[in-house]
C-alpha positions as YAML, in Angstrom:
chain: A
units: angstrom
residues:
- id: 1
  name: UNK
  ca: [-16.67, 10.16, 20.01]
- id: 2
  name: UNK
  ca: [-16.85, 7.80, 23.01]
- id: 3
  name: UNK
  ca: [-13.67, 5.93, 23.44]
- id: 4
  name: UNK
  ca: [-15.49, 3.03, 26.00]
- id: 5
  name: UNK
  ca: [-14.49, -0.21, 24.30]
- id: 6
  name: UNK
  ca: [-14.73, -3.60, 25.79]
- id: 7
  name: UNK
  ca: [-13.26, -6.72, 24.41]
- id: 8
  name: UNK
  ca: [-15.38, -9.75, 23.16]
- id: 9
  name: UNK
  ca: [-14.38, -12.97, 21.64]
- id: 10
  name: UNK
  ca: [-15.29, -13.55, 18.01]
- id: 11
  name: UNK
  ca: [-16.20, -16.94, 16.02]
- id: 12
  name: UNK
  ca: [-12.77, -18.32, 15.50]
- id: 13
  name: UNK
  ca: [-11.38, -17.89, 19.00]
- id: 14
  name: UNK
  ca: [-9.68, -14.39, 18.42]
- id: 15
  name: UNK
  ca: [-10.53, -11.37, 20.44]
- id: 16
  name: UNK
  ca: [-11.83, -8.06, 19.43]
- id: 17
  name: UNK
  ca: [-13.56, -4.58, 20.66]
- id: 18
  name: UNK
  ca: [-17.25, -3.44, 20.61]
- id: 19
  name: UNK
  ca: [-16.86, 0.38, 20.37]
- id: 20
  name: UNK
  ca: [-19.81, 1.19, 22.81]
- id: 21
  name: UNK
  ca: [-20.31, 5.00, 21.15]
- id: 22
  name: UNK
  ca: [-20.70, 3.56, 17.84]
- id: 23
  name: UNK
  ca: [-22.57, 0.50, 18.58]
- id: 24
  name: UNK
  ca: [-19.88, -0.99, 16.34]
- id: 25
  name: UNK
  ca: [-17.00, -4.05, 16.70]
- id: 26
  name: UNK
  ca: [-13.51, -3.75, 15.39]
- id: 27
  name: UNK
  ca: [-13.33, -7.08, 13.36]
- id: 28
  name: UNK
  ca: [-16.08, -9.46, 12.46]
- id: 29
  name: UNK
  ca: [-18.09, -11.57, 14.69]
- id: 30
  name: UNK
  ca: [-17.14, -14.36, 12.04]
- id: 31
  name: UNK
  ca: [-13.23, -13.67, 13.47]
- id: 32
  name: UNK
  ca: [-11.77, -11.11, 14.01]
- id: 33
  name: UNK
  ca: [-8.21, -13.21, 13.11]
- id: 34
  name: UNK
  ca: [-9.65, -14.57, 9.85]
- id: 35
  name: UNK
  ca: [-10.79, -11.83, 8.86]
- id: 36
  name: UNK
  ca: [-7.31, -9.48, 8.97]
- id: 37
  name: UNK
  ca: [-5.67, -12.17, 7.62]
- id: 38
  name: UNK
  ca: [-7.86, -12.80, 4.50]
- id: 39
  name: UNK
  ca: [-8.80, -9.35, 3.56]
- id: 40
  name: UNK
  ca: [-5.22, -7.82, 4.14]
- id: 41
  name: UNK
  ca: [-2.66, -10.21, 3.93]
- id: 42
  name: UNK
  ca: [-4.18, -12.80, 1.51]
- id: 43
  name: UNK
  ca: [-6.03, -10.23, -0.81]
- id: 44
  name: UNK
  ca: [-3.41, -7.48, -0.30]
- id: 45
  name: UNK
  ca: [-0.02, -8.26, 1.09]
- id: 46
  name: UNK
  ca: [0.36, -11.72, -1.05]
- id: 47
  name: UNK
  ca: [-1.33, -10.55, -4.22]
- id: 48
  name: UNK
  ca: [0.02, -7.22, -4.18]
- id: 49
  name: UNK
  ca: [3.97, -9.65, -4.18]
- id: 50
  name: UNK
  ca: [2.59, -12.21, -6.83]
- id: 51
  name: UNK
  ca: [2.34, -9.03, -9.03]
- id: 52
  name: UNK
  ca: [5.41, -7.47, -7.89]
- id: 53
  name: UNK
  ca: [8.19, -10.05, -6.86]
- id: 54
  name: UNK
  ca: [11.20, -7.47, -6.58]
- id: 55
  name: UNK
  ca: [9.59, -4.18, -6.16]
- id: 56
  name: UNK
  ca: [10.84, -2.95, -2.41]
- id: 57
  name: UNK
  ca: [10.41, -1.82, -0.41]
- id: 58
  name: UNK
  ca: [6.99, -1.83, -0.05]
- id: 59
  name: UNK
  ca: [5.01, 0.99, 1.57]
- id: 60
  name: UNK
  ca: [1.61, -0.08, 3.46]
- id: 61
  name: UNK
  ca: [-1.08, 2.96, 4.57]
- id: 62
  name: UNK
  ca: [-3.15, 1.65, 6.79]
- id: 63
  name: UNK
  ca: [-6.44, 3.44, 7.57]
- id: 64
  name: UNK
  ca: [-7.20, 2.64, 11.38]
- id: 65
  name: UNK
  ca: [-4.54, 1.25, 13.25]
- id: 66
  name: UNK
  ca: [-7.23, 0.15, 15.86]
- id: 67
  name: UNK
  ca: [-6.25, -3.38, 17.76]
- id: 68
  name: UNK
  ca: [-2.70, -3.43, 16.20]
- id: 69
  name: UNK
  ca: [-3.70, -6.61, 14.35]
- id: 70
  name: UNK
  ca: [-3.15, -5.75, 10.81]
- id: 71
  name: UNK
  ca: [0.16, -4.42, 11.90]
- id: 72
  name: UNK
  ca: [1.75, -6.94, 13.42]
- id: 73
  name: UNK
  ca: [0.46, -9.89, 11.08]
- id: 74
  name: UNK
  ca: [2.19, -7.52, 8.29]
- id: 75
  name: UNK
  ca: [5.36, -7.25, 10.67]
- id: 76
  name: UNK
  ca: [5.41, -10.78, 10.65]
- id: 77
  name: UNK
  ca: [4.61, -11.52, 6.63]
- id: 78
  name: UNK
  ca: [7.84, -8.68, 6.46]
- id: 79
  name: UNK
  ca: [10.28, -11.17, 8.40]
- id: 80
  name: UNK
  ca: [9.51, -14.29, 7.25]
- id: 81
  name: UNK
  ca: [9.43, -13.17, 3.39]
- id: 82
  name: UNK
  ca: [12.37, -10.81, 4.20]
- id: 83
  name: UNK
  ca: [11.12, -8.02, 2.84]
- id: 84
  name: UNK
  ca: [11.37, -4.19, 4.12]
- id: 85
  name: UNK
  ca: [8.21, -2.66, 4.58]
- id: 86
  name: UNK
  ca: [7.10, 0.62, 5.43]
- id: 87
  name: UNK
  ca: [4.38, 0.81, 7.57]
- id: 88
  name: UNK
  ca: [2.14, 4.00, 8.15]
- id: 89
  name: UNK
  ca: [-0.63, 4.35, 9.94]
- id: 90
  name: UNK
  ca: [-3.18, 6.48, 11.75]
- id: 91
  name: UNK
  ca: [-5.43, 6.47, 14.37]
- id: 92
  name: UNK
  ca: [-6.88, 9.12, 16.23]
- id: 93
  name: UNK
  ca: [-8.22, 7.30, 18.86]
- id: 94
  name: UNK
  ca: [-5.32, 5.23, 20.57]
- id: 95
  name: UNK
  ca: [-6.22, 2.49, 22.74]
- id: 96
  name: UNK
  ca: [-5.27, 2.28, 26.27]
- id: 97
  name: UNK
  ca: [-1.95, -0.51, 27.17]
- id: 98
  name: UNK
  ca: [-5.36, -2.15, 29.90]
- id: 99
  name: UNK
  ca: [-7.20, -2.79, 26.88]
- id: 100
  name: UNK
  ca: [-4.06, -3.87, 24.32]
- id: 101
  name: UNK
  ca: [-2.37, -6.15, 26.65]
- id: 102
  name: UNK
  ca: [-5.50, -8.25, 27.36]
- id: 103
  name: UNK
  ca: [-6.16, -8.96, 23.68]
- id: 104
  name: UNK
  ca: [-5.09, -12.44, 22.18]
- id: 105
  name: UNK
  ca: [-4.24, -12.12, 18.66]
- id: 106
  name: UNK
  ca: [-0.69, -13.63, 19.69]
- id: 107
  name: UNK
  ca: [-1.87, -17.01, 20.93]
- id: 108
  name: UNK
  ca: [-4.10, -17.70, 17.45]
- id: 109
  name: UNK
  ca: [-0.95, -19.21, 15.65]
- id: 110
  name: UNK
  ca: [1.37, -21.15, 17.61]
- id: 111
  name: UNK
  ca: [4.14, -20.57, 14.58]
- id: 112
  name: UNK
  ca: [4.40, -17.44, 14.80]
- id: 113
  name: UNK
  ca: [3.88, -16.98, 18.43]
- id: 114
  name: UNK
  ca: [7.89, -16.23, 18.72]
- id: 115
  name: UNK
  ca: [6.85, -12.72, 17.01]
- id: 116
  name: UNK
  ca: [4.70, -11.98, 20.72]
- id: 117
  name: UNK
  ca: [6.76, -9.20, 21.75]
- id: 118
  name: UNK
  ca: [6.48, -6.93, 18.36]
- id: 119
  name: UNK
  ca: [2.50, -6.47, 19.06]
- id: 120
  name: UNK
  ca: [3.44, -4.67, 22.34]
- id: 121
  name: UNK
  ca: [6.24, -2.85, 20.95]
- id: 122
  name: UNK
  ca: [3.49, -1.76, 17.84]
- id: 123
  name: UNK
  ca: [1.60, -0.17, 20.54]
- id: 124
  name: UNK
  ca: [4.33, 1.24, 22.84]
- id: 125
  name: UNK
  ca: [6.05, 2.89, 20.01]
- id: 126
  name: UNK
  ca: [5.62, 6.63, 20.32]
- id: 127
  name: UNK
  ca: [2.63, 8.09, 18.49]
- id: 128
  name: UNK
  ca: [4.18, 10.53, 15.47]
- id: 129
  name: UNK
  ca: [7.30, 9.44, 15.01]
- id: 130
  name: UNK
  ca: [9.01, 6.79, 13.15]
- id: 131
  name: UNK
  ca: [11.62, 4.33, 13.10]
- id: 132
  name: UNK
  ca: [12.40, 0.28, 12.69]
- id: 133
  name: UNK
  ca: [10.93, -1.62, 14.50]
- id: 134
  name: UNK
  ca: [12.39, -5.02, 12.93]
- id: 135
  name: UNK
  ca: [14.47, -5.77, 10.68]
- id: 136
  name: UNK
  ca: [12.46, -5.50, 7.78]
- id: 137
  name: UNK
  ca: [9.76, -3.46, 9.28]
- id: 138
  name: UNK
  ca: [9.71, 0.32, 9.44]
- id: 139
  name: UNK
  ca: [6.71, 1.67, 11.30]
- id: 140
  name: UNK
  ca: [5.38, 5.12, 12.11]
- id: 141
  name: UNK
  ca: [1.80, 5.84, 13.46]
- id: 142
  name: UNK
  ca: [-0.06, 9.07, 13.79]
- id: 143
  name: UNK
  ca: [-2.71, 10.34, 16.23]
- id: 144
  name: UNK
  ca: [-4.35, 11.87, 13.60]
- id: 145
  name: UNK
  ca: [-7.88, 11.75, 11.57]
- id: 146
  name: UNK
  ca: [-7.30, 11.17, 7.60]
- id: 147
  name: UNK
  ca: [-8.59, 14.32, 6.96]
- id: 148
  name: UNK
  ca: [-5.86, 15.60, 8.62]
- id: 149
  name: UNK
  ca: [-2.92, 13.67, 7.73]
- id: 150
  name: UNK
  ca: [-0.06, 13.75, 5.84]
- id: 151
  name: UNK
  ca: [-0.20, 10.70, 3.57]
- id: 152
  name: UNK
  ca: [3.06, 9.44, 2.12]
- id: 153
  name: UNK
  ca: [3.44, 7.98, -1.69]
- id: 154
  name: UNK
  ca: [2.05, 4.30, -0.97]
- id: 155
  name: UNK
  ca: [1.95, 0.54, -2.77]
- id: 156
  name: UNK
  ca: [-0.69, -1.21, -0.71]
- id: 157
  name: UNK
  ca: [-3.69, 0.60, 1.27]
- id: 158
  name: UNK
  ca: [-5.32, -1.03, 4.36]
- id: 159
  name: UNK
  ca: [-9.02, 0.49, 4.53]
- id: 160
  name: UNK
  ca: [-9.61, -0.56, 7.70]
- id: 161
  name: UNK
  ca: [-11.98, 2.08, 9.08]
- id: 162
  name: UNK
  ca: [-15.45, 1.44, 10.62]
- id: 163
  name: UNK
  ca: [-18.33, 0.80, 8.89]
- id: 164
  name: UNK
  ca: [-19.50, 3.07, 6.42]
- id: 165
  name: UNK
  ca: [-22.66, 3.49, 8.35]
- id: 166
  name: UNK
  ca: [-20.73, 4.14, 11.44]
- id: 167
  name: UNK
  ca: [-18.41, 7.12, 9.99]
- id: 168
  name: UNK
  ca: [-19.48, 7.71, 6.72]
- id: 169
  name: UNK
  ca: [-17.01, 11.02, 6.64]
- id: 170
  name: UNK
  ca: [-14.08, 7.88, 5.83]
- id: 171
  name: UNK
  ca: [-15.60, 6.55, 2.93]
- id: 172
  name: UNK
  ca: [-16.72, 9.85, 1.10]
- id: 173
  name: UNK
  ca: [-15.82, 10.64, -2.42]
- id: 174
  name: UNK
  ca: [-12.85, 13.09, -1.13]
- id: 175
  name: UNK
  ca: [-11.38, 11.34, 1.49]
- id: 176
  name: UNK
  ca: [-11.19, 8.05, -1.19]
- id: 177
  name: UNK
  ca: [-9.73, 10.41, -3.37]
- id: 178
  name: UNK
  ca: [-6.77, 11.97, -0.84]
- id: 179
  name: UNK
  ca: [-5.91, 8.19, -0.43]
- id: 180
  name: UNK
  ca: [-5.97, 7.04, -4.27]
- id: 181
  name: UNK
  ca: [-4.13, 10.18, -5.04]
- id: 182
  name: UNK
  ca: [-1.17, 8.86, -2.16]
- id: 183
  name: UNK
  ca: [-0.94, 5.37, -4.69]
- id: 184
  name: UNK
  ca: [1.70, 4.60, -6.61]
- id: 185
  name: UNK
  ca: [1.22, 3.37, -10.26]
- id: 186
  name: UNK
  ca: [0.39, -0.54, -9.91]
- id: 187
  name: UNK
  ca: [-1.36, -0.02, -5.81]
- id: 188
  name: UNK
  ca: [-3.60, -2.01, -4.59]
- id: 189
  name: UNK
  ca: [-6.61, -0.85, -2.31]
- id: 190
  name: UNK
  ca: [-7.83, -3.89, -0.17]
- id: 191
  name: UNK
  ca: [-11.24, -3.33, 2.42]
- id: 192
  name: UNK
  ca: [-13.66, -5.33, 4.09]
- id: 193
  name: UNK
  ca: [-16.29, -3.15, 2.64]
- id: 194
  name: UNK
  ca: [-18.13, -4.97, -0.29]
- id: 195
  name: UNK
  ca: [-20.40, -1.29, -0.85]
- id: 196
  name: UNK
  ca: [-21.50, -0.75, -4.39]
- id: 197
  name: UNK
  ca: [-20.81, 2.85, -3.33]
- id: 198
  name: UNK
  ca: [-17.46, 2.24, -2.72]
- id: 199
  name: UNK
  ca: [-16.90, 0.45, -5.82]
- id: 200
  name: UNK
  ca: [-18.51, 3.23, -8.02]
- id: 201
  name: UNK
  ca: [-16.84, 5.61, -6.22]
- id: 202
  name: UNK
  ca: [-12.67, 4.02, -6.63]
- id: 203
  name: UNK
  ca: [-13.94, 3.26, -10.27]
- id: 204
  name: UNK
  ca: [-14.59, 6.89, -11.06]
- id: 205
  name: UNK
  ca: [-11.50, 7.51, -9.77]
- id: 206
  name: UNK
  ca: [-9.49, 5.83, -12.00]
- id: 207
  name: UNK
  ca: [-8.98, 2.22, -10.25]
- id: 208
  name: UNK
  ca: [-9.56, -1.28, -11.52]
- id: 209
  name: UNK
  ca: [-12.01, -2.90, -8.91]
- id: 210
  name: UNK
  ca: [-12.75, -6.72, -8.18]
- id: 211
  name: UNK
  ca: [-14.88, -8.05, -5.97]
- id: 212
  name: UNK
  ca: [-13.15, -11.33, -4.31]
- id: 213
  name: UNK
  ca: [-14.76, -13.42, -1.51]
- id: 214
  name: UNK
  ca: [-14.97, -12.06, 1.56]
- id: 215
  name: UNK
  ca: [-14.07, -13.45, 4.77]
- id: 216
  name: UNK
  ca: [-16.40, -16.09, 6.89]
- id: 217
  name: UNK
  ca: [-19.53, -14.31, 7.30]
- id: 218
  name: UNK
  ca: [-19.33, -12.09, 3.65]
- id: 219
  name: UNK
  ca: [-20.24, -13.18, 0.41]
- id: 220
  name: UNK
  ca: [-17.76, -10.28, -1.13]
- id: 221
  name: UNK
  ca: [-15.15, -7.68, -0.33]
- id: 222
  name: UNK
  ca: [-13.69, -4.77, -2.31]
- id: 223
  name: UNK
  ca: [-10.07, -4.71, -4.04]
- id: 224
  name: UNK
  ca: [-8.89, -2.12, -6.58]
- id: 225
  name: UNK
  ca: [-5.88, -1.68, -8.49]
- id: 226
  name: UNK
  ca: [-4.00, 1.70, -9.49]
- id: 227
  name: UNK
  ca: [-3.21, 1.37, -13.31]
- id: 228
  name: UNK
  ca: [0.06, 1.55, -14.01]
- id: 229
  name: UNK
  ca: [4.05, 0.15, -12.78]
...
């Protein structure tokens, strides 16, 4: 797969990356900023705490590491709720420090601005090994496809890959299933992705799935629960 990306600026101000093999962007055109925030921090992160106030730490798999963006806004929900949080993640294809350092995710929210230097140090950590990166955030990333990976016993799931129609491998029945199986009793899945496929395909295997509004730009996205504490 080509790895040409070049950066673009999306509705709300916030950069990210058309992937010129696939034809594809890393966020929404709607904003890219909005969008991470809503699907995985308001519809994953926070609801995944109202339904779990004192259950930590809490373990995040992320599905595309990508940009960093997910990441760090999690790094930052971790030390302002003071809450440890194990962060996993992989990504085969790693993006090069030209293309990171010219991206401005850290200049979309003055108050949390003071957090600049952890989306660099996301990206500089080494690639297969972990370690603490804060003080309530553990992180380890992998250069390595799902299909490959080693996936550890999670709470909340960040399916953050590219478009089903871009690499529909991801969002098979199996590869749903090797991350489902890595959930821990009471998980929550959160996507972008509003596919019935999808939906049919986490409810035959076992989950509990809602459809809440999506981010600017999408009537729906996908959530699921794993039954169970």
């Amino acid at each position: 797969m080509s790895d040409k990306v070049k950066i673009i600026t999306t509705e709300d101000g916030s950069h990210s990356l058309y992937h010129e093999g696939l034809k594809e962007t890393y966020h929404s055109f709607h904003g890219a900023y909005r969008e991470s925030l809503h699907v995985f921090l308001l519809y994953g992160l926070d609801s995944w705490l109202a339904n779990n106030p004192n259950r930590y730490p809490l373990r995040v798999f992320e599905v595309g590491f990508g940009t960093g963006l997910n990441a760090w806004l999690t790094l930052v929900w971790a030390e302002q709720y003071q809450i440890p949080v194990l962060y996993h993640t992989i990504e085969p294809f790693p993006l090069s420090e030209e293309v990171y350092s010219q991206l401005n995710f850290i200049h979309q929210n003055d108050a949390i601005w003071h957090y600049h230097k952890y989306f660099e140090a996301l990206h500089k950590a080494a690639w297969n090994e972990g370690g603490p990166l804060s003080e309530y955030f553990n992180f380890k990333k992998d250069q390595i496809s799902l299909e490959e990976a080693q996936l550890y016993p999670s709470d909340v799931v960040f399916f953050d890959a590219f478009a089903p129609s871009k690499q529909p491998k991801l969002w098979e029945k199996d590869m749903l299933e090797k991350v489902t199986n890595s959930m821990r009793p009471g998980g929550l899945f959160t996507t972008y992705s509003a596919k019935g496929q999808l939906k049919r395909d986490l409810r035959d295997l076992g989950l509990e799935v809602e459809s809440p509004p999506g981010p600017p730009g999408k009537k729906e996205m996908t959530r699921a629960w794993k039954p169970g504490q």
